[in-house]
C-alpha positions in Angstrom: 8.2 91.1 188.9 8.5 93.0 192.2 10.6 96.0 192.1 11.9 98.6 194.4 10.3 101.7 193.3 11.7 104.6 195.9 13.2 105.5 198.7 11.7 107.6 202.0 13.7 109.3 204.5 11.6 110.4 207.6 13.2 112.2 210.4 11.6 111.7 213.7 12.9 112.9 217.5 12.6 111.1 220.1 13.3 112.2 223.9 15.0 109.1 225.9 13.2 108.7 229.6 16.8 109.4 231.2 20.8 110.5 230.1 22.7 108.5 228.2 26.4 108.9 228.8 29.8 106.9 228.0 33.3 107.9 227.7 32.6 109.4 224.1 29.5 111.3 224.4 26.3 112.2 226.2 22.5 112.6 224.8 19.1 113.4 226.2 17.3 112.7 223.2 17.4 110.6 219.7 17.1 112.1 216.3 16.4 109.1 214.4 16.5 108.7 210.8 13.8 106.1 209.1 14.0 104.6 205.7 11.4 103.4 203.8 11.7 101.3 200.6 8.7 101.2 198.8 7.9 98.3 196.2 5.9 98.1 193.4 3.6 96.0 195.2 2.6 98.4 197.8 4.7 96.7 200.8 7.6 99.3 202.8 10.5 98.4 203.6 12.2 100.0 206.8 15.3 100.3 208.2 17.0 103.4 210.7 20.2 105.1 210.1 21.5 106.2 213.5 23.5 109.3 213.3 26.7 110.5 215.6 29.1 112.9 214.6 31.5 110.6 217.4 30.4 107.7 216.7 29.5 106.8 213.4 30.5 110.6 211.8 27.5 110.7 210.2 24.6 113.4 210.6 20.5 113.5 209.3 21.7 115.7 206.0 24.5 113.5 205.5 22.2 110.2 205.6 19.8 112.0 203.9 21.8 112.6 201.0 23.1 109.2 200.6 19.7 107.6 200.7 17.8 109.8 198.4 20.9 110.0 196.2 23.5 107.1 195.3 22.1 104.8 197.7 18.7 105.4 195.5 20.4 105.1 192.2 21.3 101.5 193.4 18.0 100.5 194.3 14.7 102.4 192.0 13.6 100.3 189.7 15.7 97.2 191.0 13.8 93.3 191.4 13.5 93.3 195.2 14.8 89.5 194.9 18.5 90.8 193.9 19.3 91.0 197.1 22.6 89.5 197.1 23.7 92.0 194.4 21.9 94.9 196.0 23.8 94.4 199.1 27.2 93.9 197.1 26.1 97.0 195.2 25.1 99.3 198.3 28.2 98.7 200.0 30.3 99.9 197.3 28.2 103.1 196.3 29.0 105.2 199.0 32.4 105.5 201.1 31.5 105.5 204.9 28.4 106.5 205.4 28.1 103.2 207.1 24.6 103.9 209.0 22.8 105.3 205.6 23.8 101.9 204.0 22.6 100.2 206.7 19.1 101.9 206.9 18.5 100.6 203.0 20.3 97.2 203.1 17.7 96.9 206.1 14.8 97.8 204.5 15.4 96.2 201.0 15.9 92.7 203.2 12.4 93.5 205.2 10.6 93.7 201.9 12.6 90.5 200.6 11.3 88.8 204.0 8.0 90.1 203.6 7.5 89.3 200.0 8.5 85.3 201.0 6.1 85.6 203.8 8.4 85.3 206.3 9.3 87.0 209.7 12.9 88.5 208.9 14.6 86.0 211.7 12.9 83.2 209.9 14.6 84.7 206.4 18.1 85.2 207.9 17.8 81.1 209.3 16.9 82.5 213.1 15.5 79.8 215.7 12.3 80.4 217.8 14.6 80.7 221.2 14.7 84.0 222.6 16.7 87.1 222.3 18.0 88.7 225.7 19.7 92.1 226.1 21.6 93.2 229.1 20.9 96.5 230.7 23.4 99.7 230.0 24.4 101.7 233.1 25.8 105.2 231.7 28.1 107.1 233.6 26.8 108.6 236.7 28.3 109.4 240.2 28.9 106.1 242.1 26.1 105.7 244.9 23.8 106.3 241.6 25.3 103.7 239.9 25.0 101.4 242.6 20.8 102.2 242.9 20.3 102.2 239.2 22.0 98.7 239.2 19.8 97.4 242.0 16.5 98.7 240.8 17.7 97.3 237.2 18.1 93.6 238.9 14.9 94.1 240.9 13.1 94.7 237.4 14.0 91.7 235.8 17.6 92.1 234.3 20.2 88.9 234.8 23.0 91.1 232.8 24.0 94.4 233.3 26.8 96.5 231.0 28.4 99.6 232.8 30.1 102.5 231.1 33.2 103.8 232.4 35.6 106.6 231.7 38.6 107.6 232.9 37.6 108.6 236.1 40.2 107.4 239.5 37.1 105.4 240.6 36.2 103.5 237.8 38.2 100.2 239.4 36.4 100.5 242.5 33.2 101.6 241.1 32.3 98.2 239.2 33.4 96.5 242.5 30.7 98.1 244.5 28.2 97.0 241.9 29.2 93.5 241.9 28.3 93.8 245.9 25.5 95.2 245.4 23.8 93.3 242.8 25.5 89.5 243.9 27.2 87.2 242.1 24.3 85.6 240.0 24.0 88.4 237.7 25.8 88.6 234.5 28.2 91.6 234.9 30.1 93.7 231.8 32.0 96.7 231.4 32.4 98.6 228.8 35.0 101.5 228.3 34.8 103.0 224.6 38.2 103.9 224.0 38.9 105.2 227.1 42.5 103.6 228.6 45.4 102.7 227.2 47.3 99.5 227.1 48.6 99.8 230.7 45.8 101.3 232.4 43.3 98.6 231.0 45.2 96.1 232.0 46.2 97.8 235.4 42.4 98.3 236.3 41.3 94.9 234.8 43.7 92.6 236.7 42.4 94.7 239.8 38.8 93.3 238.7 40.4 90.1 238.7 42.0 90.5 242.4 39.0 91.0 244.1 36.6 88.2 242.6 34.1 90.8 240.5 34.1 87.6 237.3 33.2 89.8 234.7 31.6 88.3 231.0 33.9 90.6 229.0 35.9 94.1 228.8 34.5 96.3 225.7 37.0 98.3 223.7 39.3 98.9 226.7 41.6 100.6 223.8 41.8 103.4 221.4 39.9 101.8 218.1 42.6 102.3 215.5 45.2 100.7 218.1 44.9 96.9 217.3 48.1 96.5 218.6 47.4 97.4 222.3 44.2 95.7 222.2 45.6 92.5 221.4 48.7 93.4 224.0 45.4 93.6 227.0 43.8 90.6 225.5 47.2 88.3 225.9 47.6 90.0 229.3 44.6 89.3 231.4 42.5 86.3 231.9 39.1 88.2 231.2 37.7 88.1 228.0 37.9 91.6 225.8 35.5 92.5 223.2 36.5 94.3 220.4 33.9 96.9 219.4 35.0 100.6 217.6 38.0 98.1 216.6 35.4 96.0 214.5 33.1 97.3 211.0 34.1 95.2 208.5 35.1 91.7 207.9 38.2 93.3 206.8 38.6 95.0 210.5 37.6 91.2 211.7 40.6 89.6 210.0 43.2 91.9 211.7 41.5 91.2 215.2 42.0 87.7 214.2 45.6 87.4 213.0 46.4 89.6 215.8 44.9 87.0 218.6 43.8 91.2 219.6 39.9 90.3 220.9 38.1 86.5 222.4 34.9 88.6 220.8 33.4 90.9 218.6 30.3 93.3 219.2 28.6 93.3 215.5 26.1 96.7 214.9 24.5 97.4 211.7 25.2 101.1 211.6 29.1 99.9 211.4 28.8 97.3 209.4 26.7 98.9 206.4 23.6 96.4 207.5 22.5 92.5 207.4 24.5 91.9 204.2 28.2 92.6 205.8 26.8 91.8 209.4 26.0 88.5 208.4 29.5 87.6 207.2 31.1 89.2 210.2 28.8 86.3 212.2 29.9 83.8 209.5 34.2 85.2 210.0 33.6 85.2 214.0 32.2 81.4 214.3 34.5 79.9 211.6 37.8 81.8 213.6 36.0 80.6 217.3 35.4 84.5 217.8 32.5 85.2 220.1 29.8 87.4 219.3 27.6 90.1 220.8 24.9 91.8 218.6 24.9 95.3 219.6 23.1 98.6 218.8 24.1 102.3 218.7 21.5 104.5 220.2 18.8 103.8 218.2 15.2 103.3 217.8 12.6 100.2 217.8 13.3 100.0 213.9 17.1 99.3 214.1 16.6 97.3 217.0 13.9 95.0 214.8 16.7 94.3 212.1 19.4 93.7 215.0 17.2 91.0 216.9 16.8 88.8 213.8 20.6 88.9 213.4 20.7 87.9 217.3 18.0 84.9 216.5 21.1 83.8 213.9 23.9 83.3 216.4 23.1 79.3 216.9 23.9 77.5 220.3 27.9 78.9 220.8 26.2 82.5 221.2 22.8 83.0 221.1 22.9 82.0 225.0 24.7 85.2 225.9 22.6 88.5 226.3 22.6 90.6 223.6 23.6 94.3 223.3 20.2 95.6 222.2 18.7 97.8 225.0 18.4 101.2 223.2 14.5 101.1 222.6 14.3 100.8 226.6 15.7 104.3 226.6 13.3 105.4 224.5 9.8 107.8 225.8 8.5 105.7 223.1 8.2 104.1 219.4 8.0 106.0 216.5 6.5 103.0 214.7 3.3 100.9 215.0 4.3 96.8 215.4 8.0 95.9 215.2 10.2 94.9 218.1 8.8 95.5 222.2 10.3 94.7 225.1 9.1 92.5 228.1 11.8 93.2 230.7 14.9 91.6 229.0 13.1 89.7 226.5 13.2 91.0 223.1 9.6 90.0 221.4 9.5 90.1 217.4 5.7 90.2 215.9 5.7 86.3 213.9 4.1 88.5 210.7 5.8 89.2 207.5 9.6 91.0 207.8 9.8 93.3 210.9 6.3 93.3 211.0 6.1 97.6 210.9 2.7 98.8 210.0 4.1 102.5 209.5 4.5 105.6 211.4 3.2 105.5 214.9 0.3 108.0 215.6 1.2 111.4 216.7 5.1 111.4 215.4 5.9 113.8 213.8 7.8 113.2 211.0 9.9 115.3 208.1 10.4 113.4 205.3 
């Protein structure tokens, strides 16, 4: 009988090759939060904990904390096949902390995949098609965003995602880069929070006017303000995807009876991990809700654990680009194996779980 013996948190920085900057917040570098679940077999389990105090409102000695205390007490000594109850029981031994739950819900379901000798997509019921991410354009003056976009499409990318703020120019500022890049490439915006009601759908139906056919408005709205999300959502004709707006399934259910969002951007670090992420897929198809798989800025080991969601999504979604460029940001991996990139293209290792062989050489890491 294989059981979970303990839990590892290592802390590792990593500097990201250029800014990152939306409406909410700005970064130059990631501090990014590994756990490791350790079996009585000798296998580890990983999973990341991304930390914000903006985003997620959670910091490395808050995630710390949680892992090495409650979200331990759940797990030492547990069969690593409980992992229905583990998951029940995870969500439901912290409040919040969202990301720390995630990071051991992850790794307790890579040493369940590994342990079945499976890849993790295979376990979750993945197919072999696969996984595309779009490219994230942060905030940056305007000619900037225009050259980033180009060199972006030049490289590869058939979807691109632009932050905006607040800023007078932001209407005009996405219609430059739909002439710049053509009409051929897959073209999203996202505003985190940034407009109300009016404004988004003042700016929006100005998107409309001039032809720019975007996939989807994220979170055009304040996150706690269902009410004027759905109010942009029955006023324009392009589709809105409800992001901050969405954690739980319980969050899911009031986008639904409120007709407030056509889709829903599903992360791990909101969602407490695969256990609640997976029913948010299972709400989102059974309601005819779309679905993006998303990331926050994170590392190659969240990213892993996102993509075999992704390979989940079936035929109604899994066409779209995903929402999982963050490890493109990154100067590098702080793990050996995993998740790598070829241009858009995600590409899993077919080995057991996430297929992580451990630390990469040279991090430096503080457990």
């Amino acid at each position: 009988m294989t059981t979970i013996e303990r839990l590892r948190v290592h802390r590792v920085t990593i500097p990201l090759l250029r800014s990152f900057v939306t409406a909410v917040r700005g970064t130059d570098g990631v501090d990014a939060l590994l756990v490791e679940a350790i079996d009585s077999d000798g296998r580890s389990g990983w999973g990341e904990a991304p930390t914000s105090w903006r985003v997620t409102g959670e910091s490395p000695a808050s995630v710390r904390a949680a892992v090495l205390g409650p979200l331990s007490e759940v797990v030492a000594g547990r069969r690593v096949s409980d992992l229905d109850v583990l998951g029940n029981e995870l969500a439901t031994a912290v409040v919040q902390n969202s990301a720390a739950r995630s990071a051991v819900d992850c790794a307790v379901h890579d040493l369940v995949a590994q342990g079945q000798l499976k890849s993790l997509r295979a376990f979750l019921g993945g197919d072999d098609r696969p996984v595309l991410t779009d490219m994230t354009l942060s905030i940056a003056p305007l000619d900037e965003l225009v050259r980033t976009a180009r060199e972006h499409v030049d490289s590869g990318f058939s979807t691109l995602k632009v932050k905006v703020g607040s800023r007078a120019d932001t209407a005009d500022a996405v219609v430059r880069i739909r002439e710049a890049v053509g009409s051929a490439i897959g073209l999203r915006v996202d505003a985190n929070q940034a407009w109300t009601a009016d404004e988004a759908v003042r700016i929006i139906r100005h998107w409309e006017d001039h032809g720019v056919g975007l996939e989807f408005v994220e979170q055009p709205v304040a996150a706690r303000d269902v009410d004027a999300l759905a109010a942009v959502t029955q006023s324009v004709a392009t589709p809105i995807l409800a992001d901050e707006s969405v954690w739980t399934t319980h969050d899911l259910r009031l986008v639904i009876d409120r007709r407030a969002a056509d889709l829903v951007n599903i992360k791990l670090a909101k969602a407490g991990g695969l256990t609640e992420a997976r029913r948010l897929v299972a709400a989102a198809a059974a309601n005819d809700i779309g679905v993006i798989v998303g990331c926050m800025m994170e590392s190659h080991v969240g990213i892993a654990a996102a993509e075999a969601l992704a390979a989940t999504l079936g035929a109604r979604d899994a066409h779209r680009a995903q929402d999982l460029d963050a490890g493109l940001w990154m100067s590098s991996s702080p793990v050996n194996g995993g998740i790598d990139y070829a241009g858009e293209r995600l590409l899993s290792r077919a080995t057991a779980g996430l297929g992580i062989d451990g630390l990469a050489a040279g991090v430096s890491a503080h457990d």
